[in-house]
N, C-alpha and C positions, 0 to 999 in steps of 0.2 A: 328847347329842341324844336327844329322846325322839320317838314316832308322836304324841305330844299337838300336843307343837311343829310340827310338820310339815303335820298334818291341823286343828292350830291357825290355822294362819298361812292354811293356803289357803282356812280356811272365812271368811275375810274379805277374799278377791279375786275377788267375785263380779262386781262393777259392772267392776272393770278387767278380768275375763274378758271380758266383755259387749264394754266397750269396743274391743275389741285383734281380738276379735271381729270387730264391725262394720268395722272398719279392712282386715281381710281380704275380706269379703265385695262390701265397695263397692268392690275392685279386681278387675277382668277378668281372670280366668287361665284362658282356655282350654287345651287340650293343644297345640293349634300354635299359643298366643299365646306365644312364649318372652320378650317385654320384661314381659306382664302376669305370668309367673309369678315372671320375677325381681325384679316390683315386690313381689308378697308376699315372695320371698325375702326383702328389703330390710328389710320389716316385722320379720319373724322375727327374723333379724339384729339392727337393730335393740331389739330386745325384750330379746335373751338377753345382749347388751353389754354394753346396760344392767345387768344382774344379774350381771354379772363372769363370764360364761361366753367361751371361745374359740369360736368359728365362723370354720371355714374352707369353701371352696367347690370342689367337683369340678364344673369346667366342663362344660357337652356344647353342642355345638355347633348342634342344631336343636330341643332343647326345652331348659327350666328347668334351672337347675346345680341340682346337688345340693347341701344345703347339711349339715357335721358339725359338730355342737355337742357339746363336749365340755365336764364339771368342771374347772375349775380345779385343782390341788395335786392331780389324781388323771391316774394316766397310761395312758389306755388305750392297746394297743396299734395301731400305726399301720395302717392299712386299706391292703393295696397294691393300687395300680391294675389295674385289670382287665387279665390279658393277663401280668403281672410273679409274682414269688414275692415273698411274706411278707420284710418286712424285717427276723424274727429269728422262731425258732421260737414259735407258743403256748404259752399255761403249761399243765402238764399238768390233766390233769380238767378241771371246770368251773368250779372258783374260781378268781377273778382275772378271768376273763373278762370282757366290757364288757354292760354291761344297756342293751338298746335300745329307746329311744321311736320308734315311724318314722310316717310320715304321707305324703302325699303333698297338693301344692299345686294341682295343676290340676284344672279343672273340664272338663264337656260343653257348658259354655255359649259362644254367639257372643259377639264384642265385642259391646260395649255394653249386654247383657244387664244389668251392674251398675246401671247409667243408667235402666233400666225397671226394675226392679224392684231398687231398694238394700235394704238392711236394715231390717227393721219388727219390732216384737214388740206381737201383738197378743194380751192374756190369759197374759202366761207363755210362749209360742210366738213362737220368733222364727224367721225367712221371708227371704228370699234366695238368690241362685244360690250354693249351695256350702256354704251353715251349715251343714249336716247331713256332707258329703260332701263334703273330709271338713276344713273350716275348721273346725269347733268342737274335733275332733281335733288340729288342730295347737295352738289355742288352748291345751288343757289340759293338752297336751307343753311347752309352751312352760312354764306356768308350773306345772307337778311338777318341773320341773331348775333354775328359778328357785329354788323349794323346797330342794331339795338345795344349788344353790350357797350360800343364805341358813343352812343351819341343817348342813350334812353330814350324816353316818350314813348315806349307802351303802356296804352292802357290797362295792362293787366298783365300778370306774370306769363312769359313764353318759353314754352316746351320745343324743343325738336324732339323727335323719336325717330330715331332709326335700327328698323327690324331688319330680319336673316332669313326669312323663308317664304317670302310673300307669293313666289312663282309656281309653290306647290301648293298654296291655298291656309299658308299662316296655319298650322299645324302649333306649333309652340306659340308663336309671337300673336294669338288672335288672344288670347285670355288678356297680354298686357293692353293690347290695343283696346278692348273692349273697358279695363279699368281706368285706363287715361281720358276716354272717351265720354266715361262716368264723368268727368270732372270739364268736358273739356266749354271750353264758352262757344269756341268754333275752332273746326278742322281742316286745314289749307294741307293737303294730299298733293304731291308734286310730281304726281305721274308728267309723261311727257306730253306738254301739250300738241295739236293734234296739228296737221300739215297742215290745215284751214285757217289754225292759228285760234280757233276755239280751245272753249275749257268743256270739260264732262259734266253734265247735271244728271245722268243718267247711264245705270250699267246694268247687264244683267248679272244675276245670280249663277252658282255656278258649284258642280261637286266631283270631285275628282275619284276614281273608283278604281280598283284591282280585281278581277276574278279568274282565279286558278281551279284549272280543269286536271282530277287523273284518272289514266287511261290504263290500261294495258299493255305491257309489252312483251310484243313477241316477231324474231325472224319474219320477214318481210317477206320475204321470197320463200324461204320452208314450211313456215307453219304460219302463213298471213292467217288464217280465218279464227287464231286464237286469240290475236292482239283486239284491243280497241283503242281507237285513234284517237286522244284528246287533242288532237290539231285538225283533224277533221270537224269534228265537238266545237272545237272555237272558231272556224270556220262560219259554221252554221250559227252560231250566238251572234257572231260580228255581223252575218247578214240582217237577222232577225231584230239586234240592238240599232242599226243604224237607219230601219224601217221605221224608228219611233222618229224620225227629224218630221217636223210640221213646224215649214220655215212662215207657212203665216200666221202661226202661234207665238212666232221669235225661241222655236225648240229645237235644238241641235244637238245630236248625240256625232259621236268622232270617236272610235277605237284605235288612238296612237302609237300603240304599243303593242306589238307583241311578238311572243317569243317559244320555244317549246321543241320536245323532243329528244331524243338521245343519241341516232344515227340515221342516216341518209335510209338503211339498211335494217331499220327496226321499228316496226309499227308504235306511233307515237305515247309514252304512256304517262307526258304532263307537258302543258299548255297554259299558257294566260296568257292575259292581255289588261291595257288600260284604257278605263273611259273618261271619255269628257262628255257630262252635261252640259248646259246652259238650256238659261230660260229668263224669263220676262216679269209672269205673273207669279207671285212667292205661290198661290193655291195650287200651279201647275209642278212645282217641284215633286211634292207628296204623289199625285197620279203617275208620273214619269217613274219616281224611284219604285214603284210597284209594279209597272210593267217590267222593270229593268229585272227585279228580283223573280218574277214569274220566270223570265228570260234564262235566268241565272241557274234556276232549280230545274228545269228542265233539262230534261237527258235526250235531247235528238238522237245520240247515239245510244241505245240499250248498254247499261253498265258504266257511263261514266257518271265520276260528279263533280260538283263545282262548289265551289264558294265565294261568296262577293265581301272586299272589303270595303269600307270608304278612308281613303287617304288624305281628304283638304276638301274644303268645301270654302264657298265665295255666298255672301250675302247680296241681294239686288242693291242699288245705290239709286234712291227713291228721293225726289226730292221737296221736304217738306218748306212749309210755307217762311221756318226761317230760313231754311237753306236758300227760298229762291231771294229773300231781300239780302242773303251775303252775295248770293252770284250776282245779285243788281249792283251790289258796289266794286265788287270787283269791277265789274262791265266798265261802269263809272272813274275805277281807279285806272285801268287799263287806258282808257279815254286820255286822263291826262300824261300817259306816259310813251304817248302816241302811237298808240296802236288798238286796232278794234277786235272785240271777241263777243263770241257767242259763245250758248251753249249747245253741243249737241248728245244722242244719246250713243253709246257703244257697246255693245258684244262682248268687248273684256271684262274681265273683274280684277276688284284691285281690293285693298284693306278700307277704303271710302265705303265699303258697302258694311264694313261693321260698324264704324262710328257712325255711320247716318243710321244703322239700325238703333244705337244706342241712346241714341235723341241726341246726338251733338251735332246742330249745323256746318253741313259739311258741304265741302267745293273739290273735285277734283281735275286733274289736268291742269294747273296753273303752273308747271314746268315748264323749262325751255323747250321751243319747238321741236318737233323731233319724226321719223316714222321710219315705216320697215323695221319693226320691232320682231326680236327674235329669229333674224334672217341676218346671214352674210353681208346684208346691202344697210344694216341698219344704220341711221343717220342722225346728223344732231346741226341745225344752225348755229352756229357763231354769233351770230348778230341779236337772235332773239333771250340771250342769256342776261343781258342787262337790263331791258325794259321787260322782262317776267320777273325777276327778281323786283326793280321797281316799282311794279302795279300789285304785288303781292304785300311790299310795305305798307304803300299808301293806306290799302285796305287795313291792314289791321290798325294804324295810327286815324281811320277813319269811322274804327267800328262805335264809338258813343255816340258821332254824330248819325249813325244809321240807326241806334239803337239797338245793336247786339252785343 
């Protein structure tokens, strides 16, 4: 087996990217739709059978199972359940180890989102809830391990992993991600790579929060000075929390969400809201979440009170000194596939930040081009689907001679 053959074969599954593609995209998978994310699972599935790959499924019980695609005649070692011990020790060092594709299936979009707006490509650009973020990613995991089953010459057994919840911060799917990561040799993360045409070496951290305020209620107009306002209450907290951003810390608080009350005509007597963190420095998380909780037990209004939960949390994507000689070969793979990338740092979080916490040399953004994520406008190139899938091969049939 030679890269010709390999980087041969996939420069002629352009249309059935496309296709397998659009098949994902015109299926609804929000984070809390768990039948739409397992109808892509199904797709996936589907897809990698076809090409004589084994896929097994780690259920979870309120979002998308997770699904492990593994080589044929290649044996990686078994991934133990979260919570259990390894069903036999790792091989030493890092050869042997399993080479991981991961992705994640769910989007931020509502049902029906597919419905209104399905898959177009207008000029080379193609448009949908999720092409970018990260379906094209899964598409071109899907078919680099097609690639491998079809022709072998990986140096080591290969994983795909595709999780169901990643957009709320891997809630169920972090524990699997974290024991695959146990084991992994390196982590090829297929977010979408970035409009520059770079890949990510770097993310920040990130924690996602709920806190529910109650109040009092009472006649607005007859008896106002008996109610107290838990919308007022959260009012006052959304100021107060969003006073913590210190953007040359790289710290960002954002109340998304919120909602409360019982009539237009009733002084308000329950209130919440959601936050978004983010941060840089792992030492700035702990300070932040304690201003947040001071925040949180505070009563601005005499008589109300709160609770703060945390919902999903994102790890920083930090990158250690293997990480930087796999982003060196990609750089180098990418090179021959004629196209140039860097890396730069971003503001999002992705599941890249738990396997690089877990020691496994990790690259993220090696997906097809793509931006406008999470927005109506989001988009995906056409063109960059073959040579990201390409440069992503090379690398892994290039990691002995790098030495990873």
């Amino acid at each position: 087996m030679s890269e010709s053959e390999v980087t041969g074969w996939l420069a002629t599954q352009q249309d059935a990217m496309v296709a397998l593609l659009r098949e994902m995209v015109d299926t609804d998978s929000g984070s809390y739709d768990k039948p739409g994310i397992d109808a892509v699972g199904s797709i996936v599935r589907r897809f990698l059978e076809g090409h004589g790959l084994i896929v097994e499924a780690v259920p979870q019980s309120r979002h998308g199972d997770c699904l492990r695609a593994t080589i044929p005649g290649q044996a990686p070692a078994a991934s133990p359940q979260p919570g259990t011990a390894p069903h036999r020790n790792p091989p030493s060092g890092n050869q042997g180890r399993n080479i991981v594709l991961m992705g994640h299936r769910d989007t931020v979009f509502p049902d029906g989102e597919a419905t209104r707006r399905p898959f177009t490509i207008r000029d080379g650009v193609a448009y949908g809830p999720g092409v970018a973020d990260m379906k094209a990613g899964l598409t071109m995991n899907c078919f680099i391990l097609a690639a491998f089953a079809r022709f072998g010459g990986a140096p080591a057994p290969l994983v795909g992993l595709f999780t169901g919840d990643e957009e709320i911060g891997s809630p169920e799917g972090r524990p699997v991600i974290e024991a695959e990561a146990r084991q992994a040799r390196v982590v090829f993360n297929s977010e979408p790579g970035r409009v520059s045409g770079n890949v990510v070496t770097g993310r920040k951290g990130g924690v996602f929060m709920g806190f529910r305020i109650t109040g009092k209620a009472a006649h607005s107009g007859g008896n106002f000075s008996a109610g107290i306002s838990a919308i007022e209450e959260l009012a006052r907290k959304v100021q107060a929390i969003h006073a913590l951003t210190d953007l040359d810390r790289g710290i960002t608080l954002n109340v998304g969400l919120i909602s409360g009350g019982q009539s237009v005509n009733t002084v308000a007597p329950w209130a919440e809201g959601q936050i978004d963190l983010r941060y840089v420095e792992p030492n700035d998380k702990g300070e932040v979440m304690a201003r947040i909780s001071g925040i949180i037990e505070r009563s601005f209004i005499p008589g109300t009170r709160a609770e703060l939960t945390i919902r999903g949390e994102f790890l920083p994507l930090t990158q250690s000194a293997s990480a930087k000689r796999l982003f060196e070969l990609y750089v180098d793979a990418a090179a021959a596939c004629g196209f140039h990338t860097d890396g730069e740092f971003t503001g999002g979080c992705a599941d890249s930040g738990f396997t690089a916490a877990a020691g496994a040399p990790t690259i993220c953004a090696v997906g097809p081009v793509g931006g406008n994520a999470h927005t109506p406008e989001e988009f995906l190139r056409i063109d960059s689907l073959v040579p990201r899938a390409q440069a992503c091969a090379r690398a892994i049939l290039r990691l002995d001679a790098a030495g990873l």
